[in-house]
C-alpha positions as CSV (number, residue, x, y, z in Angstrom):
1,X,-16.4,-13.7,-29.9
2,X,-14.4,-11.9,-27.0
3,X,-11.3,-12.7,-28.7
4,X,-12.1,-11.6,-31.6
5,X,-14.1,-7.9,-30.2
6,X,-10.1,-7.4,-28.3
7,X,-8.3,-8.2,-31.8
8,X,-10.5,-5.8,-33.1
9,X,-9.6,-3.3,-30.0
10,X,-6.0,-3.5,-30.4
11,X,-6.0,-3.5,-33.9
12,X,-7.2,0.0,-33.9
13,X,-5.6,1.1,-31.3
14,X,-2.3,0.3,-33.0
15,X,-3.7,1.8,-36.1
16,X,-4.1,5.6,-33.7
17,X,-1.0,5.0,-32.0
18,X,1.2,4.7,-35.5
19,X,-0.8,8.2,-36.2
20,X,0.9,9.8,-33.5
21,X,-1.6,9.6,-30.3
22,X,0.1,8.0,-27.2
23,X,-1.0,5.2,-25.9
24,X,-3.5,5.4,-23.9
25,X,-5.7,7.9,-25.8
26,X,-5.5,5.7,-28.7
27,X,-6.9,2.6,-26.4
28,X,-9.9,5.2,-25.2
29,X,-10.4,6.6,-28.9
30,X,-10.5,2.8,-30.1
31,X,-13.1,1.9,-27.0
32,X,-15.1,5.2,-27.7
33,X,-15.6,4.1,-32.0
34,X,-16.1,0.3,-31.8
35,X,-18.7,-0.2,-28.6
36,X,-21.4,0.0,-30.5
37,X,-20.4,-2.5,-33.0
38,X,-19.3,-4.5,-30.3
39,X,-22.2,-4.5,-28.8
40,X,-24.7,-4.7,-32.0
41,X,-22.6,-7.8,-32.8
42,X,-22.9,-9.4,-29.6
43,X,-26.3,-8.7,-29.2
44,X,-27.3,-10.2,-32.7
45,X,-25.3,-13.6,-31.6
46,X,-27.2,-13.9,-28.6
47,X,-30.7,-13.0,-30.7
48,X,-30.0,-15.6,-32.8
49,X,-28.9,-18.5,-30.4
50,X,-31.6,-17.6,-27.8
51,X,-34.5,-19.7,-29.7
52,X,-32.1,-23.0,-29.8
53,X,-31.0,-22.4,-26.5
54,X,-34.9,-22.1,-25.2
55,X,-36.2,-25.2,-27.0
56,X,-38.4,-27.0,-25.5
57,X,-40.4,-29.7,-27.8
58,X,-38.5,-32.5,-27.4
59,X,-39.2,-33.4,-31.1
60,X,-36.9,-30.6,-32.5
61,X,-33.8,-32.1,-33.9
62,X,-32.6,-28.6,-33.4
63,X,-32.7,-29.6,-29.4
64,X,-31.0,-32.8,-29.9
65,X,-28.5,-31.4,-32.1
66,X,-27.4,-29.5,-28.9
67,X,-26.9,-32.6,-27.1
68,X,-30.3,-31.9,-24.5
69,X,-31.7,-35.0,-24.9
């Protein structure tokens, strides 16, 4: 998921910098218009793995598909 959040990063950054903006503005511009998707993307991830990760009924096959017991 990081990996892929920097691709996105650099990919519009490049994107500014071949429109004329210098370097470094075009790294802040790209920061400033994709945090929030960043973060909306990474918060739904963790939304969605937090009920597998909390398991607790030993029964689930979800929790032993996870390797806890």
């Amino acid at each position: 998921m990081v990996t892929k959040n920097g691709i996105l990063l650099v990919d519009f950054a490049n994107r500014r910098m071949r429109e004329g903006l210098d370097r470094v503005l075009a790294m802040r511009e790209a920061a400033r218009e994709r945090f929030r998707p960043i973060i909306m993307t990474t918060m739904a991830m963790i939304a969605g793995m937090l009920p597998l990760a909390l398991v607790l009924d030993r029964a689930l096959p979800a929790a032993r598909s996870l390797g806890r017991w």
